[in-house]
C-alpha positions, 0 to 999 in steps of 0.5 A: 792898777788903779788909784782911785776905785770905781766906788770912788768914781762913782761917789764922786758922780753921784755926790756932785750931782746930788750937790746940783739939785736943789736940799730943800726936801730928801732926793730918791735914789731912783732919781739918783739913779736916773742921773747918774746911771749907776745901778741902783744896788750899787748906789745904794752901798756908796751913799750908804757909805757915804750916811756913815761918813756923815757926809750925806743925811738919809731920811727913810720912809715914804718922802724919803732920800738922801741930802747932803749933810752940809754944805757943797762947799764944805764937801771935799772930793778927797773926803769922798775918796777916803770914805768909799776906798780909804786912804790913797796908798801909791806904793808900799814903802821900800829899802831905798829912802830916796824913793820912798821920799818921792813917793811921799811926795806924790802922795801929797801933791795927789792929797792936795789936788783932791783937797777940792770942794763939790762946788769947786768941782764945777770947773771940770764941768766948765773945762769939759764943756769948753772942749767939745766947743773945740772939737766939732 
């Protein structure tokens, strides 16, 4: 079981690289593409997605492409995630109360955690890059 879909994972990527380029003119999705290595079909769905959403602006047409729709400060992972899966359901809710206390609260603290901007996402860049010095 997964709680995240790769849709959402791959959101994420794309949305995260996307917000390391420079907004001053429409990124192709080929580009895109060549970036994340996400097909091209698939990509498309998710960003379409994400145009719905109003987190990404598309301009159709010669020069056309996606940009961001504010900015990466402003884009939450979580907005991301609930845009191409909907909202994050752990489990169905049960007889026994208590249980269904906890996983309430599971269900927040993973909410919170994803209450995380684009830009505040570089920090997972920064720990991974980090690790591989420790690991040579």
């Amino acid at each position: 079981m997964s709680l995240i879909s790769s849709k959402g994972t791959y959101g994420i990527r794309a949305m995260y690289e996307l917000s390391k380029l420079p907004q001053d003119k429409p990124i192709p999705v080929s580009q895109i593409v060549g970036i994340t290595s996400i097909s091209q079909n698939y990509l498309e769905q998710i960003l379409g997605t994400l145009a719905k959403a109003k987190i990404l602006k598309v301009q159709r047409g010669i020069n056309g492409g996606y940009l961001l729709a504010k900015d990466a400060k402003e884009i939450m992972i979580k907005d991301i995630i609930f845009a191409l899966d909907g909202s994050l359901k752990i489990a169905n809710k049960d007889n026994c109360h208590m249980l269904n206390l906890f996983v309430d609260d599971l269900q927040k603290s993973i909410e919170a955690h994803l209450n995380i901007s684009l830009d505040d996402f570089e920090k997972y860049k920064e720990r991974f890059n980090s690790s591989l010095h420790f690991n040579i």
